[in-house]
C-alpha positions in Angstrom: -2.6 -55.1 -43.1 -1.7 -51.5 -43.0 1.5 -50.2 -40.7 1.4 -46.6 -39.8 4.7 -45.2 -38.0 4.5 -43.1 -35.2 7.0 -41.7 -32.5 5.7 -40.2 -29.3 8.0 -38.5 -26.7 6.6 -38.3 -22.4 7.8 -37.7 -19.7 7.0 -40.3 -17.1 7.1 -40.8 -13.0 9.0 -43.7 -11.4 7.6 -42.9 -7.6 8.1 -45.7 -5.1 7.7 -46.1 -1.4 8.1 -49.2 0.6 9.0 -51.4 -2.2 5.7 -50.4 -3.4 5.3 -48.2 -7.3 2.6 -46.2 -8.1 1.4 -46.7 -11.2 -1.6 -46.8 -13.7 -3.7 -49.5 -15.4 -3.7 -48.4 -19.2 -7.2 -48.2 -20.4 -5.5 -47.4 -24.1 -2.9 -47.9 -26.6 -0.2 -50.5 -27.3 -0.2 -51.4 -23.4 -3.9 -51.6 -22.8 -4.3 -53.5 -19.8 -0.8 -53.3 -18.1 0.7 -51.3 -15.6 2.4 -48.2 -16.9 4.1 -45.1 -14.8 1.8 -41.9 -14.7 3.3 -39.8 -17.6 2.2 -39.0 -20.8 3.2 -36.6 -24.1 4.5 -33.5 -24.2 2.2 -31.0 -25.5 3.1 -28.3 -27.8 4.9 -25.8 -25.7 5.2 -27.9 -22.5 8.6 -28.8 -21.1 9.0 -32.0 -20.0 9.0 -30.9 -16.1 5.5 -29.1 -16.8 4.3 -32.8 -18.4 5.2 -34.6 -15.7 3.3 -32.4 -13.2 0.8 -32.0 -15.2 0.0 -35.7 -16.0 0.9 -37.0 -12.3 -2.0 -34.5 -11.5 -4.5 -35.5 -14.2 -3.7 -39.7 -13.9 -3.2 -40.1 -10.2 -4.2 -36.7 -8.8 -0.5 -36.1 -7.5 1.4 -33.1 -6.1 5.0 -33.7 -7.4 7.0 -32.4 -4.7 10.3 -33.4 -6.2 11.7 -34.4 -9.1 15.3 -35.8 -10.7 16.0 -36.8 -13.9 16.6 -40.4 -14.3 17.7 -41.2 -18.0 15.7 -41.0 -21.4 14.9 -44.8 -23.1 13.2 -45.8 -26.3 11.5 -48.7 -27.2 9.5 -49.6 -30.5 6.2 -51.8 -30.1 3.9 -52.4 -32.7 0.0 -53.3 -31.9 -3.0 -53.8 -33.4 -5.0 -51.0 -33.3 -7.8 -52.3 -35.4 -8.2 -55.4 -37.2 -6.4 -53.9 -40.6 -4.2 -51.3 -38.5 -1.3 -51.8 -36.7 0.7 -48.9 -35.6 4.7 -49.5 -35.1 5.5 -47.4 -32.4 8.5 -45.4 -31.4 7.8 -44.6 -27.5 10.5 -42.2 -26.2 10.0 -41.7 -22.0 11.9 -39.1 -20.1 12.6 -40.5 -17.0 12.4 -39.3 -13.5 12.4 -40.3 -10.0 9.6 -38.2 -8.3 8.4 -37.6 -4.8 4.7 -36.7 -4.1 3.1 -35.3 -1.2 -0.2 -37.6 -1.4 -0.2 -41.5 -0.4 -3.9 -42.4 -1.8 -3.5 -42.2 -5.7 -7.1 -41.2 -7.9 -8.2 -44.9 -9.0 -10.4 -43.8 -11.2 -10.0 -43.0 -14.8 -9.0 -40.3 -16.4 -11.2 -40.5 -19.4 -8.1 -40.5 -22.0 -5.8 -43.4 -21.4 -5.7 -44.5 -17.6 -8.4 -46.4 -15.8 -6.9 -44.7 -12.4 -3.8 -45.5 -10.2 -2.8 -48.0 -7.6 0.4 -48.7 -5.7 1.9 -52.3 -6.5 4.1 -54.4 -4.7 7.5 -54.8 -7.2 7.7 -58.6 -6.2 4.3 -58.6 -8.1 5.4 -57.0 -11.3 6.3 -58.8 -14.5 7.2 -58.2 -18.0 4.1 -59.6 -19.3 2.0 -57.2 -17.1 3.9 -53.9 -17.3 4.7 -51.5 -19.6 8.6 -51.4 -21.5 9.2 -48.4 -20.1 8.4 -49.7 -16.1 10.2 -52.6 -16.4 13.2 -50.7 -17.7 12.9 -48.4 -14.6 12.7 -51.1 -12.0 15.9 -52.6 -13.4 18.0 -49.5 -14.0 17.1 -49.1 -10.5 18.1 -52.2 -9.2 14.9 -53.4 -8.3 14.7 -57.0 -10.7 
């Protein structure tokens, strides 16, 4: 099997209300299928405050109202990305706690990488059906 390396650096949005997270169902990548927080890469000239608008709007169709940087993390996964491809990846995520001025998130998907947002109860979170990088959040912030 071929191993490609690849590092990608976001800037992701840890938003919760009433023990409740927002968050999106990954349609794509190494965590198809779990919960992940709205976020995505940094695009060639962007700073990492204009990704995380940006991608709050396009994934969950959300107005960040206000924003605080939480702490940077890395994690390396590697997945099958085809039956003779894996990719070994090193997923840097900006961190930061965000307020938004909607409470209905878009559940519908974006037509890159999220089948749409949904707020989730934290009790009902697990490593096996979240992302690294939310799972990292809900303990740095006390939450598990």
């Amino acid at each position: 099997m071929k191993t490609i390396k690849h590092t990608h650096i976001g800037a992701y949005a840890i938003i919760i209300n009433n023990n409740k997270i927002a968050l999106i169902k990954k349609a794509t990548g190494a965590y198809t299928g779990k919960y992940d927080l709205p976020g995505g890469g940094i695009e060639h000239t962007e700073t990492p405050l204009q990704t995380l608008h940006r991608e709050c709007k396009e994934e969950i169709d959300a107005t960040v109202i206000k924003e605080k940087l939480l702490d940077v993390t890395s994690v390396n996964v590697t997945w099958n990305i085809k039956e003779d491809l894996e990719e070994d990846l090193h997923h840097i995520g900006i961190l930061y706690e965000v307020k938004i001025k909607e409470t209905k998130l878009k559940d519908t998907p974006d037509g890159i990488d999220s089948n749409g947002g949904l707020w989730i109860d934290i009790d009902k979170l697990s490593q096996e059906n979240t992302s690294p990088l939310v799972w990292y959040s809900l303990k740095l912030l006390g939450y598990i």
